[in-house]
Legacy VTK file of the C-alpha trace (Angstrom):
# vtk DataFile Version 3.0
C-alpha trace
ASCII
DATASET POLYDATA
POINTS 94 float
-48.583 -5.060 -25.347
-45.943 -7.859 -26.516
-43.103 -5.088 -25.258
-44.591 -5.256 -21.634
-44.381 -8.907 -21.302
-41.351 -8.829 -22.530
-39.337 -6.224 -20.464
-41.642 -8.181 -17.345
-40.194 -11.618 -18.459
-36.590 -9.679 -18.617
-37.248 -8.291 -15.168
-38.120 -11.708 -13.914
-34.713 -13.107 -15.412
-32.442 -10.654 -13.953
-33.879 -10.465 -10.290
-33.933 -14.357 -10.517
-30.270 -14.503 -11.999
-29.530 -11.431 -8.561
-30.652 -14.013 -6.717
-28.866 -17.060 -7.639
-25.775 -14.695 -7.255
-26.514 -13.798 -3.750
-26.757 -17.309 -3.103
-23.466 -18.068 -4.181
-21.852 -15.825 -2.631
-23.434 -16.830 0.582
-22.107 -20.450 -0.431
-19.048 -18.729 -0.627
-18.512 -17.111 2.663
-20.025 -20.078 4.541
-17.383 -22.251 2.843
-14.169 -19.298 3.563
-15.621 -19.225 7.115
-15.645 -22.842 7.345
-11.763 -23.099 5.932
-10.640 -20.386 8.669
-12.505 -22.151 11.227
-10.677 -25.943 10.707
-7.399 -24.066 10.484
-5.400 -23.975 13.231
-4.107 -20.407 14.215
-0.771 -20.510 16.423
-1.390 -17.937 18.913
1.524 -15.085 18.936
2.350 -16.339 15.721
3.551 -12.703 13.754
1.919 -12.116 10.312
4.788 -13.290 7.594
4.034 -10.090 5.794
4.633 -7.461 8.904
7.314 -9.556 10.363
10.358 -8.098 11.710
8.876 -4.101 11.282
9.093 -2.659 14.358
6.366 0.517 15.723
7.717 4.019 14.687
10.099 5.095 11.976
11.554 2.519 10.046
15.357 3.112 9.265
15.858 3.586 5.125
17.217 1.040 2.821
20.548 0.855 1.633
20.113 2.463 -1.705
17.979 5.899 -0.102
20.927 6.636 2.174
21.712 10.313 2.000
18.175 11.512 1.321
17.299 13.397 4.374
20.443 15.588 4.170
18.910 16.530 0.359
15.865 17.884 2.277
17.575 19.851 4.785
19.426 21.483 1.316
16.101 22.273 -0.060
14.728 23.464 3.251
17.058 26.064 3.585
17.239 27.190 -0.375
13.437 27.609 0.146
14.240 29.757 3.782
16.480 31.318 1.582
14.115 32.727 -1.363
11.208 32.783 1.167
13.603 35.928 3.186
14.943 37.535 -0.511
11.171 37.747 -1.490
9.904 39.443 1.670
12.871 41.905 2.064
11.995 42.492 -1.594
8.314 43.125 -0.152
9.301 45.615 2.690
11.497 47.072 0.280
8.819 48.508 -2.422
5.938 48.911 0.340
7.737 51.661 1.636
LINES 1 95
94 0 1 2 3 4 5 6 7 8 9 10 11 12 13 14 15 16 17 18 19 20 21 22 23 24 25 26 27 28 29 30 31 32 33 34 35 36 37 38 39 40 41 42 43 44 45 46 47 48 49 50 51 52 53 54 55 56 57 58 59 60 61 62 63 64 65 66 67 68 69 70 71 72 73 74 75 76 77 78 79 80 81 82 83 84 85 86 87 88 89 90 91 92 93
């Protein structure tokens, strides 16, 4: 019977130690809310982090110049063994 009192005594201690942490972190949100509500927001103020990015593609930095024509390249090498493999196809099927 001493196991049973202790696993209940360990129960005890970790809901009471849950608990405590719930509490804190309650503590914790009251005090963030607090801080965001005594500071000042300047309305139409932009984000620092987003500022200056505009809606819709965004043009590409200096050093990625060039990239897009690389994808046409490979767009049309892939047409191009996409059309060798089907004539290929048609060609046995016969």
């Amino acid at each position: 019977m001493a196991g049973g009192r202790q696993r209940t005594f360990l129960k005890r201690q970790r809901e009471r130690d849950r608990q405590q942490k719930q509490k804190e972190k309650a503590e914790r949100k009251r005090e963030v809310k607090a801080r965001k509500a005594e500071t000042p927001r300047i309305e139409g103020a932009a984000d620092p982090d987003i500022a200056g990015i505009l809606p819709g593609p965004q043009p590409l930095p200096a050093q990625w110049e060039g990239l897009g024509e690389a994808e046409e390249v490979t767009k049309d090498a892939e047409a191009a063994v996409a059309d060798d493999i089907n004539s290929h196809i048609t060609s046995h099927s016969d």
